[in-house]
MDAnalysis code that builds the backbone (N, CA, C; Angstrom):
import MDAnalysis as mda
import numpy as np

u = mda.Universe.empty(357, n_residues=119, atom_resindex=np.repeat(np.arange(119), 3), trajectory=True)
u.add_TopologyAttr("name", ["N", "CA", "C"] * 119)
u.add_TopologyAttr("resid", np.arange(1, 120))
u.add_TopologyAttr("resname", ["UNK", "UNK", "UNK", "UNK", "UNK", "UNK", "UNK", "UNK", "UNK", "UNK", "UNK", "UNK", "UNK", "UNK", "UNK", "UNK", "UNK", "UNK", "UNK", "UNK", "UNK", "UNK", "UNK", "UNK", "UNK", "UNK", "UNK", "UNK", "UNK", "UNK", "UNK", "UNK", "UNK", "UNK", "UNK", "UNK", "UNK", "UNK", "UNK", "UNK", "UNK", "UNK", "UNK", "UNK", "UNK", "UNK", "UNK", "UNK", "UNK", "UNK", "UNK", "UNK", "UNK", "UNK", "UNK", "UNK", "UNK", "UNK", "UNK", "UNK", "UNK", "UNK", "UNK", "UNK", "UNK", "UNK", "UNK", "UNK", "UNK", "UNK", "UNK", "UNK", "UNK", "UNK", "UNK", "UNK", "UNK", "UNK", "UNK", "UNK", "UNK", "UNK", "UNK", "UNK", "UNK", "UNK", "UNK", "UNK", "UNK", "UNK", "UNK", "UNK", "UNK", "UNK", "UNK", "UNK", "UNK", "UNK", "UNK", "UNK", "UNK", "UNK", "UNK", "UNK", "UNK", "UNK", "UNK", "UNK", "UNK", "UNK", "UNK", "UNK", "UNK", "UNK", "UNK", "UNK", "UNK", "UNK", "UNK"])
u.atoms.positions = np.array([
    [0.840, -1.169, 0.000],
    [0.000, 0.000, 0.000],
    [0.890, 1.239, 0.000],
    [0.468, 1.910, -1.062],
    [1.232, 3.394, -1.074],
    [0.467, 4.653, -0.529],
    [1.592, 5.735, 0.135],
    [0.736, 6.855, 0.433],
    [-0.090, 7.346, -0.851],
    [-1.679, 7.982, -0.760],
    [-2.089, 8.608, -1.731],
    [-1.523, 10.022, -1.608],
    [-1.138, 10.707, -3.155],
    [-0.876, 12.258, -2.737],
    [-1.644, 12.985, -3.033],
    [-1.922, 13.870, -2.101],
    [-3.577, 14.359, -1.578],
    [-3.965, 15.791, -2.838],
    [-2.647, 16.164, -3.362],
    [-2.583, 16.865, -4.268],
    [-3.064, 16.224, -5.827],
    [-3.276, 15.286, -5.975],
    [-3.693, 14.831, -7.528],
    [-4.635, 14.215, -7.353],
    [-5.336, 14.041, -8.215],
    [-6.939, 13.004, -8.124],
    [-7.172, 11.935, -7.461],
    [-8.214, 11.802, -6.260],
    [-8.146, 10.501, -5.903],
    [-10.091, 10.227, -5.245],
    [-10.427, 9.299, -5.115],
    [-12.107, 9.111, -4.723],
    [-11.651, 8.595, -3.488],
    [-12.680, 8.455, -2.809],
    [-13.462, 7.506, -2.219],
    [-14.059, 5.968, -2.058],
    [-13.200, 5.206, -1.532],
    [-14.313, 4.451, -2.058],
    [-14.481, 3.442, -0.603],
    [-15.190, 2.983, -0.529],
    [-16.165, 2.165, 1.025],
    [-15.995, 0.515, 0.467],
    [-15.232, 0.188, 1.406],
    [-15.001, -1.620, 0.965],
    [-15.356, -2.567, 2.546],
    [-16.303, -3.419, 1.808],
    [-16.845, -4.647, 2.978],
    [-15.163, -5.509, 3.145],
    [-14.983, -5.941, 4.511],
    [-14.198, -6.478, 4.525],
    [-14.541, -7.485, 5.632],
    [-13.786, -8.448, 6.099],
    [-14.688, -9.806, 7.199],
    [-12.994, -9.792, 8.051],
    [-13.167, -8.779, 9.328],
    [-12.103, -8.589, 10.632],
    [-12.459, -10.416, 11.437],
    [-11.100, -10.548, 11.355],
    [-11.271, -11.485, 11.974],
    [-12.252, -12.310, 13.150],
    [-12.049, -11.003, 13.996],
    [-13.125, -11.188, 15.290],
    [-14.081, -10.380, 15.419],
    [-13.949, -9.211, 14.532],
    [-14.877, -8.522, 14.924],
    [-16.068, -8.654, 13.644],
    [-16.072, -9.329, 12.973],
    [-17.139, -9.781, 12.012],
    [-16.801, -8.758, 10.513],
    [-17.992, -8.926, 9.872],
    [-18.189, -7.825, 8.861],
    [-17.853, -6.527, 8.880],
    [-17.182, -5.632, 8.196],
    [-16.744, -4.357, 8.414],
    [-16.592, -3.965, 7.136],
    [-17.440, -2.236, 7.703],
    [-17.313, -1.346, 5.673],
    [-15.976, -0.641, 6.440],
    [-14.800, -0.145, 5.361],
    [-13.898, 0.395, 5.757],
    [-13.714, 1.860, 4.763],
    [-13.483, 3.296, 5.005],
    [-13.660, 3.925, 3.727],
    [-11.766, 4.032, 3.371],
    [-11.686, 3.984, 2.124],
    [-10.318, 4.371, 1.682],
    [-10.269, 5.765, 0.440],
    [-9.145, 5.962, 0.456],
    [-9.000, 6.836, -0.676],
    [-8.312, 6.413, -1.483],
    [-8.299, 6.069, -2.557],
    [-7.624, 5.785, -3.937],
    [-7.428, 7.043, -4.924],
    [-5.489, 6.923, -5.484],
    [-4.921, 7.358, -6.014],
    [-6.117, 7.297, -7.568],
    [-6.295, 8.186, -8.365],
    [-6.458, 7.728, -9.939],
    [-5.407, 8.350, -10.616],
    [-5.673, 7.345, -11.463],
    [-4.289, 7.595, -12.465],
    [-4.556, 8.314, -13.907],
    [-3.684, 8.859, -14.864],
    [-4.299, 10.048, -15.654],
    [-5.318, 9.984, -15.933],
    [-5.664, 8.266, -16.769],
    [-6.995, 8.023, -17.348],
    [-7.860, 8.391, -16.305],
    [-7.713, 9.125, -15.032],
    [-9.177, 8.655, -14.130],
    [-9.673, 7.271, -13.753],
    [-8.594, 6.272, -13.595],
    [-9.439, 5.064, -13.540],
    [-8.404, 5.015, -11.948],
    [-9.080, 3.972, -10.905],
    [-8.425, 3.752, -9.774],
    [-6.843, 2.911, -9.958],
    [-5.953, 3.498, -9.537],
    [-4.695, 3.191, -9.451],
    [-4.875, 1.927, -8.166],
    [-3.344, 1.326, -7.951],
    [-3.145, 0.474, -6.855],
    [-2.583, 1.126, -5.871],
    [-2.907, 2.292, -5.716],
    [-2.521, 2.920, -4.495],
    [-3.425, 3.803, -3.347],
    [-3.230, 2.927, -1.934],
    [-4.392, 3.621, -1.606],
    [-4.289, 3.286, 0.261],
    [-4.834, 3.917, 0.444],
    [-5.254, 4.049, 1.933],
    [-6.200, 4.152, 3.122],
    [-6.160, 3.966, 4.345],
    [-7.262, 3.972, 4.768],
    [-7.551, 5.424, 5.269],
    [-8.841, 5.911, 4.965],
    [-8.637, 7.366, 5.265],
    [-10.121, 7.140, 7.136],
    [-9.168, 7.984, 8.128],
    [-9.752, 8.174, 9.052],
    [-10.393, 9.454, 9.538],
    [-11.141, 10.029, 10.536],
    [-11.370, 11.129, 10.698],
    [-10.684, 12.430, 10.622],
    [-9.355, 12.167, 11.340],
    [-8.419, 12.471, 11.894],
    [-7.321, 12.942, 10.818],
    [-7.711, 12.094, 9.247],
    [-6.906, 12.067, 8.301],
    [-7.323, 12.835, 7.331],
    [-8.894, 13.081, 7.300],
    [-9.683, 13.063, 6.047],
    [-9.556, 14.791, 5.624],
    [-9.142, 15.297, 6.554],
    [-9.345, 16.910, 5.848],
    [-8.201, 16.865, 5.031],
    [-7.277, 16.201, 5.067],
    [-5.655, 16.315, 3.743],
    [-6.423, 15.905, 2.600],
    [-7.615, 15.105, 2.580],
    [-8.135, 15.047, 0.811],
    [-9.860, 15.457, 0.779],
    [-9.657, 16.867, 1.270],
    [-11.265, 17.703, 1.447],
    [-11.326, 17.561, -0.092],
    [-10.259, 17.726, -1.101],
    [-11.051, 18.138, -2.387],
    [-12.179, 17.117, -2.920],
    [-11.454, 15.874, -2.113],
    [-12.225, 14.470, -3.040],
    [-13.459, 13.847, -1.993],
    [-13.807, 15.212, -1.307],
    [-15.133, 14.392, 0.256],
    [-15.750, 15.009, -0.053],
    [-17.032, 14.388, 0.222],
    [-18.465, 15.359, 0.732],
    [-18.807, 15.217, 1.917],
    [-19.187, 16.717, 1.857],
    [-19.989, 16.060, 3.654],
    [-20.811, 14.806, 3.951],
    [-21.349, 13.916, 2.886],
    [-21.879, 12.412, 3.266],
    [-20.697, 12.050, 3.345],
    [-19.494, 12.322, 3.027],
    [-18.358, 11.434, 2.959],
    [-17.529, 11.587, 4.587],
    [-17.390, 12.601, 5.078],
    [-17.296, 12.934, 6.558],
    [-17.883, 12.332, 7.660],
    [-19.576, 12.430, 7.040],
    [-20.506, 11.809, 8.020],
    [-20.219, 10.484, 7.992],
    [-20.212, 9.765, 7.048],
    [-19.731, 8.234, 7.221],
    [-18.598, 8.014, 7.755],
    [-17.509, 8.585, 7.304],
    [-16.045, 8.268, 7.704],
    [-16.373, 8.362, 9.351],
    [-16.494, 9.546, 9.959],
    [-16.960, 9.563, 11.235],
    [-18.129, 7.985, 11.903],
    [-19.011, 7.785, 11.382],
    [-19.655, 6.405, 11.819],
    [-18.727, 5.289, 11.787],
    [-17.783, 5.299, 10.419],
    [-17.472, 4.181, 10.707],
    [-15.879, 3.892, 11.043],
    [-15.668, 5.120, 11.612],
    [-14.343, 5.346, 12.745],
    [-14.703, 4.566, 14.069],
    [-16.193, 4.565, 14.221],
    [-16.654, 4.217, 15.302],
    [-16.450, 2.599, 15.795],
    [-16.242, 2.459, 14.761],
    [-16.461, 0.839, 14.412],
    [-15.268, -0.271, 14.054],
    [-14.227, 1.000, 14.137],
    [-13.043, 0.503, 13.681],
    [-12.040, -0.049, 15.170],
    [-11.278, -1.088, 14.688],
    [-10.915, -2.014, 15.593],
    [-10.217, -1.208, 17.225],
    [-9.183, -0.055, 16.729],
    [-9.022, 0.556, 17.840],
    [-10.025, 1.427, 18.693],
    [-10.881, 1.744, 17.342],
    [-11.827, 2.500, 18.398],
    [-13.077, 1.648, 19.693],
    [-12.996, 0.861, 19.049],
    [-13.740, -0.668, 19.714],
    [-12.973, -1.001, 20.908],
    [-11.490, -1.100, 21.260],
    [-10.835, -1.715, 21.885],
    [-10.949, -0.260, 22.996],
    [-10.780, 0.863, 22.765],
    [-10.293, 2.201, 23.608],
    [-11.682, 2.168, 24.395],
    [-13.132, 1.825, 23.810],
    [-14.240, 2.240, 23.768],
    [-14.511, 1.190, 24.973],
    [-14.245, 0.044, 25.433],
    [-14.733, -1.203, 25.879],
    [-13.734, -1.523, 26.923],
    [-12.351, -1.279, 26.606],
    [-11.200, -1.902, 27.353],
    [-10.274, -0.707, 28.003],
    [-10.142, -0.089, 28.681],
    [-9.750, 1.134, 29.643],
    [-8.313, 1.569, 29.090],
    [-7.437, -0.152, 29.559],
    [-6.041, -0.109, 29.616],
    [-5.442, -0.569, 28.255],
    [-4.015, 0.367, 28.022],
    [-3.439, 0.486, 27.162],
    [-2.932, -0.788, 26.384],
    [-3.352, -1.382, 24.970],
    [-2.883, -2.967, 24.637],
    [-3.152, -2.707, 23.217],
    [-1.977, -3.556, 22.601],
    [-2.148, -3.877, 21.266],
    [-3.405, -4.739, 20.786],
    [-3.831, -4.189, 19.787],
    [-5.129, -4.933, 19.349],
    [-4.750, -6.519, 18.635],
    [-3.262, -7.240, 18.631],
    [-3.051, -8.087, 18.272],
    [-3.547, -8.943, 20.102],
    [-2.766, -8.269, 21.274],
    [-2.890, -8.810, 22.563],
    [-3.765, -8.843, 22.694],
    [-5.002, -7.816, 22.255],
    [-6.394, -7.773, 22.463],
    [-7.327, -8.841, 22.691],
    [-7.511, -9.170, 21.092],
    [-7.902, -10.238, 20.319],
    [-7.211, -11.553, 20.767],
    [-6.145, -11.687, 21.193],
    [-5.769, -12.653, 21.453],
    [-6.013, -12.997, 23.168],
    [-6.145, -12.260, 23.886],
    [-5.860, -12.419, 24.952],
    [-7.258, -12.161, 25.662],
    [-8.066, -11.149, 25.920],
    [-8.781, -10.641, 26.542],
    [-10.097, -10.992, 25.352],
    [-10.289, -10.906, 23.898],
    [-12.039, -10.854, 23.580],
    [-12.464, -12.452, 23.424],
    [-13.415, -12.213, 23.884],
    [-14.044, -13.979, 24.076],
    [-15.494, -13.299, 23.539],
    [-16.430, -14.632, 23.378],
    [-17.528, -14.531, 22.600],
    [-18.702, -13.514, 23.693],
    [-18.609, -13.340, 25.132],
    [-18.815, -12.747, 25.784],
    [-18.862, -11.205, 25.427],
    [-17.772, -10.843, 25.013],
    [-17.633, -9.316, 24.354],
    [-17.805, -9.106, 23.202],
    [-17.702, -10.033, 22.062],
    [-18.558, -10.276, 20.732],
    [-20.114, -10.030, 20.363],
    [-20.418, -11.150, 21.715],
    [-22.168, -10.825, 21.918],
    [-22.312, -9.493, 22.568],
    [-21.471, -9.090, 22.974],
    [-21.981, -7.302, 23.528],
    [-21.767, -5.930, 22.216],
    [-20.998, -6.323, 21.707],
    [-20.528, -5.688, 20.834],
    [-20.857, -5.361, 19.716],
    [-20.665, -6.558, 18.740],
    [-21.762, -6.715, 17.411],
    [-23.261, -5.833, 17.681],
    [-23.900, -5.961, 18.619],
    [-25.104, -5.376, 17.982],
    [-24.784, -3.639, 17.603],
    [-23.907, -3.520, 18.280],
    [-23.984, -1.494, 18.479],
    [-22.902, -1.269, 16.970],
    [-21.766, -2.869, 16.576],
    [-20.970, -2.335, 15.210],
    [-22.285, -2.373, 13.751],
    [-23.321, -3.723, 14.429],
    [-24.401, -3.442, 13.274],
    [-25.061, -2.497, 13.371],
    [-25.803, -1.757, 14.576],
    [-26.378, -0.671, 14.274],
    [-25.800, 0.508, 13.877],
    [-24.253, 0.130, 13.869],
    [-23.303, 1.844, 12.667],
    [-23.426, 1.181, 11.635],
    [-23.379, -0.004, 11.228],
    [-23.152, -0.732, 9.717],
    [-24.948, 0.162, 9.321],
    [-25.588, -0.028, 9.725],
    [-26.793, -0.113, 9.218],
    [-27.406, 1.638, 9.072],
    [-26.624, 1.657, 10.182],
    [-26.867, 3.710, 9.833],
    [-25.834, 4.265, 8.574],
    [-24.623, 3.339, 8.106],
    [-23.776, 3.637, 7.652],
    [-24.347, 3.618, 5.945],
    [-24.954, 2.257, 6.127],
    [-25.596, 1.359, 5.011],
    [-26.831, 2.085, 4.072],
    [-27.529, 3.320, 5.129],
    [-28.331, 4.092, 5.002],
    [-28.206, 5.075, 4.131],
    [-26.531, 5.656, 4.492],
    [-26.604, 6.711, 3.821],
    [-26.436, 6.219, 2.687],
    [-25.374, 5.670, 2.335],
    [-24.642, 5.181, 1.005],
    [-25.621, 4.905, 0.190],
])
């Protein structure tokens, strides 16, 4: 994966992906295009935190989602649920059992489904 440069053309685009433990997940990225305008192989995950370096290529639906589904994303899950400081590899490995799965999933489907809405 290459940095996109925020200075030349690049979209949006929202990809389903299946997180190991944490089930189904839309993720948004930004992709490089290349002269033709068609999506290059270069690309990234764009976060809240990230998304104003490529304002030219967002809309505000594109904000509003990125924001939902920051929510949903693996660190924010782990900060949100688990107090103390841990790699989300120790996480997953160590501390989530189906106990915190069944607590969890319903509140990542109800962002999937508010997410699912807008799009």
């Amino acid at each position: 994966m290459l940095r996109v440069d925020s200075s030349k053309s690049c979209k949006i685009v929202y990809s389903l992906c299946k997180h190991e433990y944490l089930g189904y997940l839309i993720e948004p990225h930004i992709v490089q295009l290349n002269p033709q305008g068609d999506f290059s192989f270069t690309y990234q995950r764009i976060f809240t935190h990230t998304a104003e370096e490529f304002a030219a290529c967002l809309s505000e639906i594109d904000y509003k989602l990125i924001k939902i589904l920051d929510d949903i994303e693996q660190d924010s899950v782990i900060k949100k649920y688990y107090k103390k400081l841990i790699r989300p590899t120790a996480f997953f490995t160590k501390i989530f059992d189906v106990k915190f799965y069944d607590s969890v999933r319903p509140k990542i489907e109800k962002k999937l489904a508010e997410a699912l809405e807008i799009l």
